[in-house]
C-alpha positions as CSV (number, residue, x, y, z in Angstrom):
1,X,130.1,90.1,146.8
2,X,129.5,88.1,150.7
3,X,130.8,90.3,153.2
4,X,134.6,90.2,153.6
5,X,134.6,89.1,157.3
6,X,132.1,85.8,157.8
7,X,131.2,84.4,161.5
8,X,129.7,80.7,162.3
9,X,128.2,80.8,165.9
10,X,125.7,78.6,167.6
11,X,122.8,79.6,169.6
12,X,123.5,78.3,173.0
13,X,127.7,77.5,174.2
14,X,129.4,75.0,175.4
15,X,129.4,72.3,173.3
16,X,131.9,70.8,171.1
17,X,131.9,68.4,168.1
18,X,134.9,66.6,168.4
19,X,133.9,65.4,164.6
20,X,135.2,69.0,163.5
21,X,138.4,69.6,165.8
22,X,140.8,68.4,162.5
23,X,138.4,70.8,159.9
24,X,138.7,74.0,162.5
25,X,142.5,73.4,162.8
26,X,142.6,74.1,159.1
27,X,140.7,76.6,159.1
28,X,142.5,78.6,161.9
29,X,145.8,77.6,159.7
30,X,144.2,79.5,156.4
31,X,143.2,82.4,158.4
32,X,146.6,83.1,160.2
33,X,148.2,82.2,156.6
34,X,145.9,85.3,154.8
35,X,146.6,87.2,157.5
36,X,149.8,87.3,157.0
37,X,149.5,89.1,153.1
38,X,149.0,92.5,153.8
39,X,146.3,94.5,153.0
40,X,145.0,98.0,153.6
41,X,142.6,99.0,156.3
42,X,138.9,99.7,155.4
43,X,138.4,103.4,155.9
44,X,135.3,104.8,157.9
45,X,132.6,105.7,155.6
46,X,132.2,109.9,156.3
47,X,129.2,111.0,154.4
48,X,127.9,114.7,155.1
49,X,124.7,115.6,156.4
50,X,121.9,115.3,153.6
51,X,121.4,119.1,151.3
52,X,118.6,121.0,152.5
53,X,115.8,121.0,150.5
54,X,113.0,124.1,149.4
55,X,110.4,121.6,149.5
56,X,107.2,121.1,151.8
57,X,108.3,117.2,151.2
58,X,110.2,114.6,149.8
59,X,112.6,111.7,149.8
60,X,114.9,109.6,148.1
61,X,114.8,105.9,148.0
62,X,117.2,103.2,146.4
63,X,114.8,101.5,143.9
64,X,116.1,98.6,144.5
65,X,116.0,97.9,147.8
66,X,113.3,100.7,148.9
67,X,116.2,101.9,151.2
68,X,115.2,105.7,152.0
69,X,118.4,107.6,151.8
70,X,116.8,110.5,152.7
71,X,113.2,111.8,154.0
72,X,111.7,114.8,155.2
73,X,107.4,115.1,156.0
74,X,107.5,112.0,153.4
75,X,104.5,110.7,155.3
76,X,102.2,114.3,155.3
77,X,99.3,113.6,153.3
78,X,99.8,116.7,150.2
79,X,97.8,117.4,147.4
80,X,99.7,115.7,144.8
81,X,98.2,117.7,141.3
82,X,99.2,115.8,138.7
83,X,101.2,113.2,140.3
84,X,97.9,111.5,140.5
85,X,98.4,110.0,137.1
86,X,101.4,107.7,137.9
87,X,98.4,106.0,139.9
88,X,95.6,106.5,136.5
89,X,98.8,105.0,134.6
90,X,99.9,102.4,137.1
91,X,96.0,100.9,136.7
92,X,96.0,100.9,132.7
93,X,99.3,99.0,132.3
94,X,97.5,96.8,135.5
95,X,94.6,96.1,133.2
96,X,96.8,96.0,129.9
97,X,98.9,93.6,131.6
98,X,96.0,91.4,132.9
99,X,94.3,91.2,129.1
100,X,91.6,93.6,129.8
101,X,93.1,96.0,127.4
102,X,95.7,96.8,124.6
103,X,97.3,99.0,123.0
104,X,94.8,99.0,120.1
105,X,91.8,99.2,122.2
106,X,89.5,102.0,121.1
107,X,88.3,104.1,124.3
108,X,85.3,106.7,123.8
109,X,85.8,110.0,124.6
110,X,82.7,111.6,126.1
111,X,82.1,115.1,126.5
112,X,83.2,114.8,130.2
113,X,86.9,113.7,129.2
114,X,86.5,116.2,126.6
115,X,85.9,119.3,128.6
116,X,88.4,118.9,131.0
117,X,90.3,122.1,132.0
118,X,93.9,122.3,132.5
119,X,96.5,120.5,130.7
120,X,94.8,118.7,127.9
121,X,95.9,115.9,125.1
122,X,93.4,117.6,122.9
123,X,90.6,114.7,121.7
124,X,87.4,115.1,120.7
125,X,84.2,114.7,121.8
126,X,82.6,111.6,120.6
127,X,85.8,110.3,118.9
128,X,87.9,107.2,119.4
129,X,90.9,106.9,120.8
130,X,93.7,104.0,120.9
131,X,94.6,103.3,124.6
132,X,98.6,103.3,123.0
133,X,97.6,107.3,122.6
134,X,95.8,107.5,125.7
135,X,98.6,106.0,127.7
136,X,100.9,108.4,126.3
137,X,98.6,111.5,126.3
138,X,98.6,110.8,130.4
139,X,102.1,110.2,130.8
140,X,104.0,112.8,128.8
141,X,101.1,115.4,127.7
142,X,99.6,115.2,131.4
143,X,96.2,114.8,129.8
144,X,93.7,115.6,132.0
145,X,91.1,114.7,129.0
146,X,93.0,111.2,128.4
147,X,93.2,110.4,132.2
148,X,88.8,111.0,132.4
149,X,88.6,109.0,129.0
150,X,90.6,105.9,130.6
151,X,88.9,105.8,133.8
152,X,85.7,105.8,131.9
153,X,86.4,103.5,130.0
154,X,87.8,100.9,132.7
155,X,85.3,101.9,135.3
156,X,81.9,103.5,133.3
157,X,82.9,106.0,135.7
158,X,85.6,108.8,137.1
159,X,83.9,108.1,140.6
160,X,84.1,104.4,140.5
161,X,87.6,104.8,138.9
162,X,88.6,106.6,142.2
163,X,87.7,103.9,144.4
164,X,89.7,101.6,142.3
165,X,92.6,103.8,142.9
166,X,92.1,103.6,146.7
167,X,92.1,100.0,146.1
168,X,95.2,99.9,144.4
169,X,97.1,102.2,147.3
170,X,95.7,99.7,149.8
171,X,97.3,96.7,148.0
172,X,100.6,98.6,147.5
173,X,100.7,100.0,151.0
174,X,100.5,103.9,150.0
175,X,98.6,104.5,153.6
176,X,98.3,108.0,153.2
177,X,97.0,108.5,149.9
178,X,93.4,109.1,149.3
179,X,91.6,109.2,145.7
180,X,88.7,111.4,144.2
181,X,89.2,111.9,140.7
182,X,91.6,110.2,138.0
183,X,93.7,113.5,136.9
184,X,94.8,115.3,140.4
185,X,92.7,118.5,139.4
186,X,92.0,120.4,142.8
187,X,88.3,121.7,143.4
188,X,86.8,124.1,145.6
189,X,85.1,120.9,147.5
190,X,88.1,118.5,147.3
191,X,91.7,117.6,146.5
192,X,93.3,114.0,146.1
193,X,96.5,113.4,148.8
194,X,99.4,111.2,148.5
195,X,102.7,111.3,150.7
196,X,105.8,111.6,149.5
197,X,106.7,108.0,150.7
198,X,103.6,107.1,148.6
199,X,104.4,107.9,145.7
200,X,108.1,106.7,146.0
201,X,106.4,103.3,147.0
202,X,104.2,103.4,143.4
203,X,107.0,104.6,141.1
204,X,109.1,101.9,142.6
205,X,106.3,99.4,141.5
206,X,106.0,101.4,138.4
207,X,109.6,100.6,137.9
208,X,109.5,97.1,139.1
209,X,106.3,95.7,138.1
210,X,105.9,97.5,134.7
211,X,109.2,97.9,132.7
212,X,108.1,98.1,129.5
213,X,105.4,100.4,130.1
214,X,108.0,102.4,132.4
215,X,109.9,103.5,129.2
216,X,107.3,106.2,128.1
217,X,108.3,108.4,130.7
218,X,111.5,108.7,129.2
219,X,110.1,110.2,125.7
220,X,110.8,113.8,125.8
221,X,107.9,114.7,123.7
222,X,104.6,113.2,121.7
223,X,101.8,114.6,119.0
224,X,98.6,114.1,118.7
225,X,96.2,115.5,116.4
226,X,99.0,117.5,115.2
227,X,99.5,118.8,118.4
228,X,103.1,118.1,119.7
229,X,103.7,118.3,123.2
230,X,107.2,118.4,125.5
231,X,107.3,116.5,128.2
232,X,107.0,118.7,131.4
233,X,109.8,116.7,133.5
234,X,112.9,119.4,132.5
235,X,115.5,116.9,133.8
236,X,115.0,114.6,131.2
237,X,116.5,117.2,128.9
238,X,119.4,118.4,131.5
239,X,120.4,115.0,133.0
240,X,121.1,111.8,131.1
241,X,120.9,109.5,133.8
242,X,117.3,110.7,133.9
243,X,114.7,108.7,132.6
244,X,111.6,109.4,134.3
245,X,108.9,109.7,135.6
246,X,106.3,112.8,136.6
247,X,105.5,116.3,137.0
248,X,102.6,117.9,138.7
249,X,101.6,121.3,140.0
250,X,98.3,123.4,141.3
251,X,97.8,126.2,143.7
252,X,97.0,124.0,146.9
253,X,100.0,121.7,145.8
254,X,102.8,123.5,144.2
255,X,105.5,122.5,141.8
256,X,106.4,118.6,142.3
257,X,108.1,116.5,140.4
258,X,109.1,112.1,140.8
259,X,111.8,111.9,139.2
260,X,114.2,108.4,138.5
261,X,117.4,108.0,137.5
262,X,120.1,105.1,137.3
263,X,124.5,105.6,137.3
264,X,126.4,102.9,137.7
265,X,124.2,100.2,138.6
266,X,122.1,102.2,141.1
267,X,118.6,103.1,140.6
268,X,116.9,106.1,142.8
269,X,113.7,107.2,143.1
270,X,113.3,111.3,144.7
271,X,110.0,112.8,145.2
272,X,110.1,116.8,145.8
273,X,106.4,118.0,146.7
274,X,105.6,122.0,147.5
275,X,108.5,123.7,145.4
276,X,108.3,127.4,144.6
277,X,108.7,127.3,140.7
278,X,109.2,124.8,137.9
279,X,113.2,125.1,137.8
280,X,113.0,124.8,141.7
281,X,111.8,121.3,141.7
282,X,114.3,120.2,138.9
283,X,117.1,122.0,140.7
284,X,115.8,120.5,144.4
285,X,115.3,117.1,142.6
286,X,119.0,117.2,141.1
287,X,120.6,117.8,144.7
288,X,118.6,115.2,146.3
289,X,120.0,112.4,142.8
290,X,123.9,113.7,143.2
291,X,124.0,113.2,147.2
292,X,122.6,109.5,146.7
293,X,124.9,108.7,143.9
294,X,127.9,110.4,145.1
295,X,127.6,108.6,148.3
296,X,125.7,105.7,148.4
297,X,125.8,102.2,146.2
298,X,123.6,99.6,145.6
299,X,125.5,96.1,146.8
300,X,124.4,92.7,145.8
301,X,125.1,90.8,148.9
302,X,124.3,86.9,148.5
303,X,122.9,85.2,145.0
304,X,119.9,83.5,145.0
305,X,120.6,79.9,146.4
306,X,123.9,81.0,147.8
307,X,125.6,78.7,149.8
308,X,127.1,80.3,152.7
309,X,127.8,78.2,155.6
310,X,128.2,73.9,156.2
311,X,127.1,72.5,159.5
312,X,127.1,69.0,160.9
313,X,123.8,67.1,160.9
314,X,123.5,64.3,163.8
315,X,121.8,61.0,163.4
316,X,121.1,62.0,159.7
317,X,122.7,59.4,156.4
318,X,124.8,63.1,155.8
319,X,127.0,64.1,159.0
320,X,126.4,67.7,157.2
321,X,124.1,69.7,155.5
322,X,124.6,73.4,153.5
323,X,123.1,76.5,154.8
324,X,122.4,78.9,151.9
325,X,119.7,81.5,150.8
326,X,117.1,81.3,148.9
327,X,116.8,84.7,146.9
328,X,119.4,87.6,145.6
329,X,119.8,90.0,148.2
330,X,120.5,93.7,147.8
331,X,121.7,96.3,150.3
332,X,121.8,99.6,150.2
333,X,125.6,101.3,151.8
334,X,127.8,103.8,152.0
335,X,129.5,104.2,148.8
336,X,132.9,101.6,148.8
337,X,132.3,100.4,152.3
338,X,131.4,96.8,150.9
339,X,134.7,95.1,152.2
340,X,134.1,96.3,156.0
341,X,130.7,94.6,156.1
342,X,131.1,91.2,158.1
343,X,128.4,88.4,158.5
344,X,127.5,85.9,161.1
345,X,125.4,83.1,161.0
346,X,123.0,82.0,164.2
347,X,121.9,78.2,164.0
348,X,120.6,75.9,166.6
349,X,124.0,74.0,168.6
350,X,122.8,70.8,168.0
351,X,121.1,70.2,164.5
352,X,119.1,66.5,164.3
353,X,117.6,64.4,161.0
354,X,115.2,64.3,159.6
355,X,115.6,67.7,157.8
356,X,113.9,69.1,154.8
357,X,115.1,71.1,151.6
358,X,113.7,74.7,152.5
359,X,113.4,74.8,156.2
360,X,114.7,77.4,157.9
361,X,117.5,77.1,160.4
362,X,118.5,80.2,161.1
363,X,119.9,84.0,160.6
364,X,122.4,85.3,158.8
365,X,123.2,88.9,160.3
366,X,124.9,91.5,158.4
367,X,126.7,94.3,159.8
368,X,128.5,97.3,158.7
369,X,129.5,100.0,161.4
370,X,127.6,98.5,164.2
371,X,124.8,99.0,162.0
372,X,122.6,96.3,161.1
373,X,122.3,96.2,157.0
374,X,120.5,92.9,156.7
375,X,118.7,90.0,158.6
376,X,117.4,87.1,156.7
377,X,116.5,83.5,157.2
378,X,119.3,80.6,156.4
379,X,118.0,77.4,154.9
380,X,118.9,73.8,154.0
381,X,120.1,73.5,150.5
382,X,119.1,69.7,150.9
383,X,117.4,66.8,152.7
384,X,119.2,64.6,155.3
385,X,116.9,61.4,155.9
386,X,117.2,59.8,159.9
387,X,120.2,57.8,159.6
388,X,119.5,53.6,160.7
389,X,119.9,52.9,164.1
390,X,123.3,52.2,164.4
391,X,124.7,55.2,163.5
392,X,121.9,57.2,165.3
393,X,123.3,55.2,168.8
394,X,127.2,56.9,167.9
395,X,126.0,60.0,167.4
396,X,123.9,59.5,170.6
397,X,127.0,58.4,172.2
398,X,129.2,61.4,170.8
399,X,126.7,63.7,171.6
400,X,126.7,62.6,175.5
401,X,130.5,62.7,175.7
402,X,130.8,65.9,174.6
403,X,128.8,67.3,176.7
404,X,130.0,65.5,179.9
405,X,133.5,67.3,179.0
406,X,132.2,70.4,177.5
């Protein structure tokens, strides 16, 4: 739904185009006519303050519109322990996704991948493994075996895995993550880090970019070599709207856990990094999910090619052309606050042909509160050739008069 109150305004005053005295008189007429039904006033959005959270770090973001509800240290570069494998699974489904791979790709398990320590899918040495089995051995078992095996296998090495990693983060602009091995194992030497921003930014992509792939983190369990494993993230057994994505802990890190969940049409992404115990990121993670649904919504403001405004076009073959948008646009807003937003439109005063379908002439600005929810670009829904010279000398004409009694 537009916002409820819409504003047309040009650039710079004092000018009037006596063309659209007789279409403004009607529209004063329609407005004082709906004002006259009677409607109820918008109430003032009052939200408390955000829980406080037992965490070193963390946030909650709207996935659709990477809105951050809330944030605390989501910058701080943490160890991230297993939370490193969203990133080792994010580059399989990449390379899946690209041909390199699929799911019946046999991957090589060398004695490396085999020895791993820690939580293991349990291969063995000098066997082969389907990447289908791989995939899920990282994402539900937490295989530290399987994550070594894949980056082998992609790379020829963990090392030269890593530096793809850091590669990835660049692209997706996780700025203060830093790779050095494929499974977020800490060393004596060395850690990984990611932020908590970070790794709301690549479970958002995760989300967005990979949706089939994205429904593993949903299964709650998965054997393999008779070996059946749970899957570690406890809220996918306590909270339906749960269905995904990671949990992760170590000494130097803690217990973390990205989580995602979707009610009602929302979709959030939280991140809880340094919790004291496995129930207290689950229990830290579920009062960071309840504040955003209880109080926020994700609002579709405009449709893609939206038509939202008509302005008059001088010297063109049309005396008007449509002002619209080009893509759907979502907001993030206080939950049920979607009729007080208004909208106005900035555009040059005096438009002139020649104009092209796609060219930008101006902003739309949407406000809610005195608070800025959106700025975007306005375009012409369609071309307006240079009218012939006849009609270009009126308009020239009109144009001069109007300003000499403006």
């Amino acid at each position: 739904m537009s916002p409820k109150s819409f504003s047309f305004r040009y650039l710079s005053s004092g000018f009037c185009d006596v063309r659209w005295l007789l279409p403004m008189v009607l529209l004063v007429v329609s407005v004082r006519l709906a004002a006259q039904t009677p409607t109820l006033a918008s109430t003032p959005a009052i939200i408390p303050r955000a829980p406080d959270i037992a965490a070193t770090s963390y946030i909650l973001m709207d996935a659709k519109t990477g809105h951050i509800i809330v944030e605390e240290n989501a910058h701080e570069a943490l160890p991230p322990a297993s939370l490193t494998k969203i990133m080792t699974a994010y580059i399989v489904e990449e390379e899946i996704m690209s041909g390199n791979l699929n799911f019946d790709t046999e991957v090589h398990i060398s004695e490396k991948a085999w020895r791993m320590e820690g939580s293991k899918m349990f291969v063995g040495v000098d066997t082969r493994v389907r990447v289908e089995d791989l995939l899920r051995g990282i994402i539900i078992q937490s295989g530290n075996d399987a994550s070594v095996a894949m980056a082998e296998h992609i790379a020829g090495s963990e090392e030269a895995f890593a530096d793809m990693m850091n590669q990835y983060a660049e692209v997706l602009g996780m700025s203060s993550s830093f790779f050095m091995n494929a499974s977020g194992l800490d060393t004596e030497l060395y850690y990984n880090t990611m932020s908590a921003y970070d790794l709301a930014l690549l479970a958002r992509a995760t989300i967005v970019r990979h949706p089939d792939f994205y429904q593993i983190y949903a299964e709650r369990e998965f054997t393999y070599n008779d070996i059946r494993q749970s899957n570690r993230n406890t809220l996918l057994f306590r909270d339906r709207n749960v269905d995904g994505m990671k949990t992760g802990w170590t000494e130097a890190a803690g217990y973390c856990l990205v989580a995602s969940a979707e009610r009602d049409g929302m979709r959030l992404i939280s991140v809880v990094m340094g919790t004291a115990s496995e129930d207290a990121r689950a229990v830290e993670t579920q009062k960071l999910l309840t504040y955003g649904f209880r109080y926020f919504e994700t609002h579709k403001l405009y449709d893609a090619n939206q038509v939202l405004t008509n302005v008059p076009v001088w010297s063109g073959k049309q005396s008007a052309v449509d002002l619209g948008i080009t893509e759907d646009v979502y907001i993030t807003i206080p939950r049920g606050q979607a009729d007080a937003m208004s909208a106005t439109v900035d555009v040059d005063e005096v438009i002139t042909a020649p104009l092209n379908q796609g060219q930008v002439m101006g902003v739309v600005n949407v406000v809610l509160d005195n608070n800025l929810y959106y700025t975007g670009d306005v375009i012409s829904m369609q071309n307006v050739e240079r009218a012939g010279m006849f009609k270009r000398f009126i308009d020239w004409l009109t144009l001069m008069f109007s300003n000499l009694f403006s």
